[in-house]
N, CA, C and O atoms as a GROMACS GRO file, in nm:
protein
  340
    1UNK      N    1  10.593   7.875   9.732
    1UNK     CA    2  10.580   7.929   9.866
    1UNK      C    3  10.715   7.931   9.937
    1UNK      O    4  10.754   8.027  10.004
    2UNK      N    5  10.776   7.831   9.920
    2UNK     CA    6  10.907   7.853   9.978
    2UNK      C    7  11.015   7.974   9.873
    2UNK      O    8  11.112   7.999   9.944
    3UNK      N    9  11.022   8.018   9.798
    3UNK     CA   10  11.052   8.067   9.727
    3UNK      C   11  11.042   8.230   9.789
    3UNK      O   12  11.123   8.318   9.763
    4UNK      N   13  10.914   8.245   9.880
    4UNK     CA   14  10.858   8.348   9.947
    4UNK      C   15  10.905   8.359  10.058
    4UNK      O   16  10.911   8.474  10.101
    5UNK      N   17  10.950   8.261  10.136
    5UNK     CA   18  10.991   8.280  10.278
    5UNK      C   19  10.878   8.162  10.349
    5UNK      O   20  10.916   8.102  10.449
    6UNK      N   21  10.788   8.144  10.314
    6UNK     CA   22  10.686   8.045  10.397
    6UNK      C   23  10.671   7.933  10.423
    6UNK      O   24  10.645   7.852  10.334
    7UNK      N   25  10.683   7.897  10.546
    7UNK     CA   26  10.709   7.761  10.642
    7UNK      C   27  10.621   7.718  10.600
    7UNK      O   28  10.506   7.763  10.599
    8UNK      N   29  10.692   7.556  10.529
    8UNK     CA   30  10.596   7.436  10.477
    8UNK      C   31  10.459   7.373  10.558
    8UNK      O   32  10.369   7.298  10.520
    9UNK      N   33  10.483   7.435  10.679
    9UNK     CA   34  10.375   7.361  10.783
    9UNK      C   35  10.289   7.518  10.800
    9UNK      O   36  10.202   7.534  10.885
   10UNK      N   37  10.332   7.634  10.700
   10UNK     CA   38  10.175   7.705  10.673
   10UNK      C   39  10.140   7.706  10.499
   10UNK      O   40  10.109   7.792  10.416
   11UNK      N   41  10.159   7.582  10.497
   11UNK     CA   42  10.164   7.642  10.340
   11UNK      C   43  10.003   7.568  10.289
   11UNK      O   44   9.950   7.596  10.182
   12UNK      N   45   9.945   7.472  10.389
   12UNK     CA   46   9.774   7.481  10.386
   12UNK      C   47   9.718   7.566  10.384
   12UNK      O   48   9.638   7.598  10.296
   13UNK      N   49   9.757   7.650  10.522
   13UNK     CA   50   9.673   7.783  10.531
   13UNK      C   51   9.659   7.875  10.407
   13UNK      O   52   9.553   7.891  10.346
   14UNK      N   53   9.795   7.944  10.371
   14UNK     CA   54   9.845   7.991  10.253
   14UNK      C   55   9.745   7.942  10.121
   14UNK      O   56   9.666   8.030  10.085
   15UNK      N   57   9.738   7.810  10.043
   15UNK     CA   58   9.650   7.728   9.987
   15UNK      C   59   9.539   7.769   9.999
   15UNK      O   60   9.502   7.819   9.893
   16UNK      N   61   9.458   7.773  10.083
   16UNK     CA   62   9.310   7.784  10.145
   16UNK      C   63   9.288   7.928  10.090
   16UNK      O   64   9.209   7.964  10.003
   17UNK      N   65   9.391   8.014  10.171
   17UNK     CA   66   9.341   8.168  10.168
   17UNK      C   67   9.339   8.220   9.960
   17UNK      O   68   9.253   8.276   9.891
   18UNK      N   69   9.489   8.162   9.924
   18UNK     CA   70   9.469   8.176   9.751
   18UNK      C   71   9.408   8.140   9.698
   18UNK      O   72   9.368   8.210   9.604
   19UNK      N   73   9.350   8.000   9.718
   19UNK     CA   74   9.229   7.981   9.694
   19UNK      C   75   9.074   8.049   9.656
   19UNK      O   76   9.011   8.060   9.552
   20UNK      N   77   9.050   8.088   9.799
   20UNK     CA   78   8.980   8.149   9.811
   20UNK      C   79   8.967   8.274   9.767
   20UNK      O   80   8.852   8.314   9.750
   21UNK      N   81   9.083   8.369   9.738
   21UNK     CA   82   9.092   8.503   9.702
   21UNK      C   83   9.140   8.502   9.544
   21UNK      O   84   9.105   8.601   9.480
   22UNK      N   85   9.198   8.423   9.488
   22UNK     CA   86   9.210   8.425   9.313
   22UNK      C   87   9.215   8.289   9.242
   22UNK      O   88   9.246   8.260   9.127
   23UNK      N   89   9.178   8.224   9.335
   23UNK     CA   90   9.175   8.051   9.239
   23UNK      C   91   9.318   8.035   9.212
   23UNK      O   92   9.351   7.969   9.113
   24UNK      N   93   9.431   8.100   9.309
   24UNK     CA   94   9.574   8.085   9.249
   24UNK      C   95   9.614   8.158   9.097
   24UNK      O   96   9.714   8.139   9.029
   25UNK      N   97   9.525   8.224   9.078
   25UNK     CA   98   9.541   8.321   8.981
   25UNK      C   99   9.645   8.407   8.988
   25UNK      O  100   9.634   8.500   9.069
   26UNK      N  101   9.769   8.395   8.905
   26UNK     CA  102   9.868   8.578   8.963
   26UNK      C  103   9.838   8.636   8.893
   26UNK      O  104   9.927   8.717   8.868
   27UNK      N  105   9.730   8.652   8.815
   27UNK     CA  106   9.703   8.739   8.724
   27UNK      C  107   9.572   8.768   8.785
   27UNK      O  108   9.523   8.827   8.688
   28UNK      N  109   9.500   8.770   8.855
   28UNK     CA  110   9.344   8.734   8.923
   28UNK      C  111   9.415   8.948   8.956
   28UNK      O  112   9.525   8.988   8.994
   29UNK      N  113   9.274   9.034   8.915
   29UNK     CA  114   9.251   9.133   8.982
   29UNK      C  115   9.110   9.165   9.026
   29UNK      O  116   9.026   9.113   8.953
   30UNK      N  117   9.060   9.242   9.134
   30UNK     CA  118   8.937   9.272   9.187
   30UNK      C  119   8.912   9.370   9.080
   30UNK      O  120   9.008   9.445   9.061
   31UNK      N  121   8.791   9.394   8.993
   31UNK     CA  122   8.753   9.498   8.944
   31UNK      C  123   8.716   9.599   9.019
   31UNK      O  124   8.741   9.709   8.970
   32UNK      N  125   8.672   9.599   9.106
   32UNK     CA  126   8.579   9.682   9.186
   32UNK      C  127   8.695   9.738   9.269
   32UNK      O  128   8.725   9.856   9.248
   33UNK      N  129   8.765   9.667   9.363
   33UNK     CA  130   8.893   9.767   9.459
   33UNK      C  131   9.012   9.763   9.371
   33UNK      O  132   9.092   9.855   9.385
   34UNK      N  133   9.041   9.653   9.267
   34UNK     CA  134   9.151   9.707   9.212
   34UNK      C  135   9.251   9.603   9.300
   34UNK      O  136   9.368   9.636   9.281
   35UNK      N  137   9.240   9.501   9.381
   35UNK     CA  138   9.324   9.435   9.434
   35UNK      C  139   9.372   9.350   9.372
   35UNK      O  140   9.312   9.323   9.267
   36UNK      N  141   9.486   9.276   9.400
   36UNK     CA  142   9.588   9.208   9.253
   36UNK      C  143   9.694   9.092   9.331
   36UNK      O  144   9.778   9.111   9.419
   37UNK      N  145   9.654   8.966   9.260
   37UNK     CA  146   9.762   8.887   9.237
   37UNK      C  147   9.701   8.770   9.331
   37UNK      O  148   9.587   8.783   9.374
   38UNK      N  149   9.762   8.680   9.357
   38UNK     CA  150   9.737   8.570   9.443
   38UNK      C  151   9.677   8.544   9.573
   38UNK      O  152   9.650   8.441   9.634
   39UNK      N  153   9.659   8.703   9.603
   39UNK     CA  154   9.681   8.685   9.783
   39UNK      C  155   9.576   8.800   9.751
   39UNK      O  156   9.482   8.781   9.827
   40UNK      N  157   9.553   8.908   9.675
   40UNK     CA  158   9.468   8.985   9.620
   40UNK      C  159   9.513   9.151   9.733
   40UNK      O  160   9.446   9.218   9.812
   41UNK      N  161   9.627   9.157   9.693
   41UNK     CA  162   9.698   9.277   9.788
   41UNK      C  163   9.616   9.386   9.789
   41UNK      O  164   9.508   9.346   9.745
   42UNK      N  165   9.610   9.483   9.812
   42UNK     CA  166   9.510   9.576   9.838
   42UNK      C  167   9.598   9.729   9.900
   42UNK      O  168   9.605   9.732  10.023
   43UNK      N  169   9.654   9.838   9.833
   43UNK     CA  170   9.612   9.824   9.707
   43UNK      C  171   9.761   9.724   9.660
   43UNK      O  172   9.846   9.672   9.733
   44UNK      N  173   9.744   9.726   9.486
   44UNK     CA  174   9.831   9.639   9.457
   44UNK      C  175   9.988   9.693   9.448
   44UNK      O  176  10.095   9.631   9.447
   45UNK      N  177   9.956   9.846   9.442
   45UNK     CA  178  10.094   9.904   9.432
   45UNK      C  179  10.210   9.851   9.584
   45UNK      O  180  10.333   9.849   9.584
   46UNK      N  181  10.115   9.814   9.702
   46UNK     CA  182  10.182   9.777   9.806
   46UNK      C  183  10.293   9.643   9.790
   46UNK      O  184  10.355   9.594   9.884
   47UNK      N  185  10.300   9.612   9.692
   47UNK     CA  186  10.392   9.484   9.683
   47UNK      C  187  10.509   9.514   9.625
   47UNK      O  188  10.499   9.522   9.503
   48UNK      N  189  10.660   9.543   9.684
   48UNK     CA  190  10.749   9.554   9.660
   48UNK      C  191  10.757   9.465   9.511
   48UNK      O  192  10.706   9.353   9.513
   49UNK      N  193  10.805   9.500   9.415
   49UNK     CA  194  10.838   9.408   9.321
   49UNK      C  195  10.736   9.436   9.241
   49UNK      O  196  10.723   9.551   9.200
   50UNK      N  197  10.632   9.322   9.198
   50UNK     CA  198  10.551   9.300   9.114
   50UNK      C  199  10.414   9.253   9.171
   50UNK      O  200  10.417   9.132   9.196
   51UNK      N  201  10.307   9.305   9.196
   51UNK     CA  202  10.156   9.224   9.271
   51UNK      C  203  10.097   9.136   9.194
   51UNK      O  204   9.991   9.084   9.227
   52UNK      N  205  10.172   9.103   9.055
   52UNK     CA  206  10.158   8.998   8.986
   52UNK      C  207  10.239   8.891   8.952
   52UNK      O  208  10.216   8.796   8.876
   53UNK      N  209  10.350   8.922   9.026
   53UNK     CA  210  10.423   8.864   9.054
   53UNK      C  211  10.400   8.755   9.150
   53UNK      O  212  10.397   8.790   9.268
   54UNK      N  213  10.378   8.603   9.119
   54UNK     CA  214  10.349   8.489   9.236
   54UNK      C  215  10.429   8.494   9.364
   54UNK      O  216  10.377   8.466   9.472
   55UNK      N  217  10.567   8.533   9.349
   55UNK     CA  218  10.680   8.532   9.447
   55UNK      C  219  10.680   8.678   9.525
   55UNK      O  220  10.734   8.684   9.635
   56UNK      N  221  10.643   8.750   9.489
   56UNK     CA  222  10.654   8.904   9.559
   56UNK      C  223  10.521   8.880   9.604
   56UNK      O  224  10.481   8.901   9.718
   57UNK      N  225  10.444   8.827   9.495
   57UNK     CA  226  10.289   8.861   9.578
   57UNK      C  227  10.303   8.767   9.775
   57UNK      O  228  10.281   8.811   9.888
   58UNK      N  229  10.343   8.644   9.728
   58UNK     CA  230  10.345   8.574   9.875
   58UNK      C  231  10.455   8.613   9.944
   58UNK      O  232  10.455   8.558  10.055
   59UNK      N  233  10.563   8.696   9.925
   59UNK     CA  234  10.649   8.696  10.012
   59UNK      C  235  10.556   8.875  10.068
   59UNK      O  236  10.570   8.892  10.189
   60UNK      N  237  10.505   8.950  10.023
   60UNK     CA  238  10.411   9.051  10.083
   60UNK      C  239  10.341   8.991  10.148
   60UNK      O  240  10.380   8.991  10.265
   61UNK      N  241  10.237   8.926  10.129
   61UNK     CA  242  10.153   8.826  10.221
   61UNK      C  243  10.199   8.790  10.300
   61UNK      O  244  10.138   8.785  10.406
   62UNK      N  245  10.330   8.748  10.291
   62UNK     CA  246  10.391   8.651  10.432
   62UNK      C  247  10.357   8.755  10.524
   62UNK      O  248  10.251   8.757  10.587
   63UNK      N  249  10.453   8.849  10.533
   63UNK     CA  250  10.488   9.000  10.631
   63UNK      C  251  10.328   9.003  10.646
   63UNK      O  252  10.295   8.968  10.759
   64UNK      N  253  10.216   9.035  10.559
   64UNK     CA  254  10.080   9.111  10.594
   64UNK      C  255  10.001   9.027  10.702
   64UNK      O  256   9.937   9.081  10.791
   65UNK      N  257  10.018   8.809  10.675
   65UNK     CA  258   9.979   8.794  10.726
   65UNK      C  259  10.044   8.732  10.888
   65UNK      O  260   9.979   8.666  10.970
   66UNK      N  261  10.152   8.764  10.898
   66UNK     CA  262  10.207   8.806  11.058
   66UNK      C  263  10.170   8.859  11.101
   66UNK      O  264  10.097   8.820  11.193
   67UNK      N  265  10.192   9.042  11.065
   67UNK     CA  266  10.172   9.119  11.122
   67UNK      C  267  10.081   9.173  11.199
   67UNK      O  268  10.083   9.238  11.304
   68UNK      N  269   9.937   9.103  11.071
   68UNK     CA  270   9.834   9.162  11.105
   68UNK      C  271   9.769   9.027  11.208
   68UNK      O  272   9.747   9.048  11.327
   69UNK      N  273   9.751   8.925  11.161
   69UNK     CA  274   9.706   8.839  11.261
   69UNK      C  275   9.800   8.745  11.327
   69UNK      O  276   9.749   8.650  11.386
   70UNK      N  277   9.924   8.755  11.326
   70UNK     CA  278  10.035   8.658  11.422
   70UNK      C  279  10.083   8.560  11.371
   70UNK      O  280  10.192   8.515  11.408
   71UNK      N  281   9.996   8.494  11.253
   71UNK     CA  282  10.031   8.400  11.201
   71UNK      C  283   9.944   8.340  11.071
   71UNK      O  284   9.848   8.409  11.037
   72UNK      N  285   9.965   8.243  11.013
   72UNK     CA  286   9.910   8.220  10.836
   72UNK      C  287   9.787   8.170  10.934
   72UNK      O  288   9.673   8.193  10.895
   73UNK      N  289   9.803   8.110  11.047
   73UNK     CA  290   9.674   8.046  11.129
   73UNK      C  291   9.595   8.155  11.158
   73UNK      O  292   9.474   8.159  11.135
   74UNK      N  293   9.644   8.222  11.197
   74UNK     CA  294   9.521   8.325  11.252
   74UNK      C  295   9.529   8.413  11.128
   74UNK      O  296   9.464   8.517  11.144
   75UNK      N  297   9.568   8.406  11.046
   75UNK     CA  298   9.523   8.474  10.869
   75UNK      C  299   9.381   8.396  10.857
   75UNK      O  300   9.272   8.453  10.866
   76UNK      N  301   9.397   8.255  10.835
   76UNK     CA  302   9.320   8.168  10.789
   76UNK      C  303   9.151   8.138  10.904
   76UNK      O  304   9.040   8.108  10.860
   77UNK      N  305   9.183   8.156  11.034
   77UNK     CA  306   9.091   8.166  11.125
   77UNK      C  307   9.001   8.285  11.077
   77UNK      O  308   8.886   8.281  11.033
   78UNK      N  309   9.097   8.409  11.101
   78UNK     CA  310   8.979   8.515  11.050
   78UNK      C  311   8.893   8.522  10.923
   78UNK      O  312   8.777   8.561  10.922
   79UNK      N  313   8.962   8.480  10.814
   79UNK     CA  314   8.915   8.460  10.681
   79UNK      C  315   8.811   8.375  10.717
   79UNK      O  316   8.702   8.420  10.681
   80UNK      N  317   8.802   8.236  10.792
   80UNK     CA  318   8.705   8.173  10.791
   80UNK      C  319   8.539   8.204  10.861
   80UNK      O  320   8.424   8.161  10.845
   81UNK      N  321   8.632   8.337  10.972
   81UNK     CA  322   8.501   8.369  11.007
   81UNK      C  323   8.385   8.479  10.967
   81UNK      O  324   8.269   8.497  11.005
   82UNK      N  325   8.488   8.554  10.857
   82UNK     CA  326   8.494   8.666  10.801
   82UNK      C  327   8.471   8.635  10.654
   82UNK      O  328   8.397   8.718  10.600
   83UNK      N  329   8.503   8.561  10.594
   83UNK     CA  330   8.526   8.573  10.428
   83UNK      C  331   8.582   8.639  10.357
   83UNK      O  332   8.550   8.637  10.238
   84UNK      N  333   8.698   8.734  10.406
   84UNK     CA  334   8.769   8.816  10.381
   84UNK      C  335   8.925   8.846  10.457
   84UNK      O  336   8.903   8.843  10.579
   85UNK      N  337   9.042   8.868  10.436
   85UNK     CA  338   9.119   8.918  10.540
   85UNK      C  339   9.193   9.029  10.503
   85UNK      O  340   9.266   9.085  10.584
   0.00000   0.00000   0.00000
């Protein structure tokens, strides 16, 4: 995770959400959407680098989950209320 850019004090959240989306799998893909890698990008071509790549996959994630919810906390809030992010 640090390797990605991601602050050690989100790297629970981070945990939780890979968890939950590939068992930490970088090889983990969705059959059905076709989503790929650790963080389960969507599609997978969106990951600069490699979406199977462990290090491209979380350093995409980092950026996706800022942007979209402000922070790995509010990544991890919505996922919890959602089951999905």
């Amino acid at each position: 995770m640090a390797a990605a850019g991601i602050a050690e004090s989100d790297w629970s959240y981070v945990d939780f959400i890979a968890q939950k989306e590939s068992g930490w799998n970088p090889n983990a893909t969705n059959p059905s959407s076709g989503a790929c890698g650790l963080i389960q990008a969507l599609p997978c071509s969106k990951v600069p680098g490699s979406g199977y790549n462990p290090v491209d996959n979380l350093r995409w994630a980092n950026g996706y989950a800022t942007d979209r919810y402000g922070s790995w906390a509010g990544a991890y809030e919505f996922w919890t209320a959602n089951h999905w992010w």
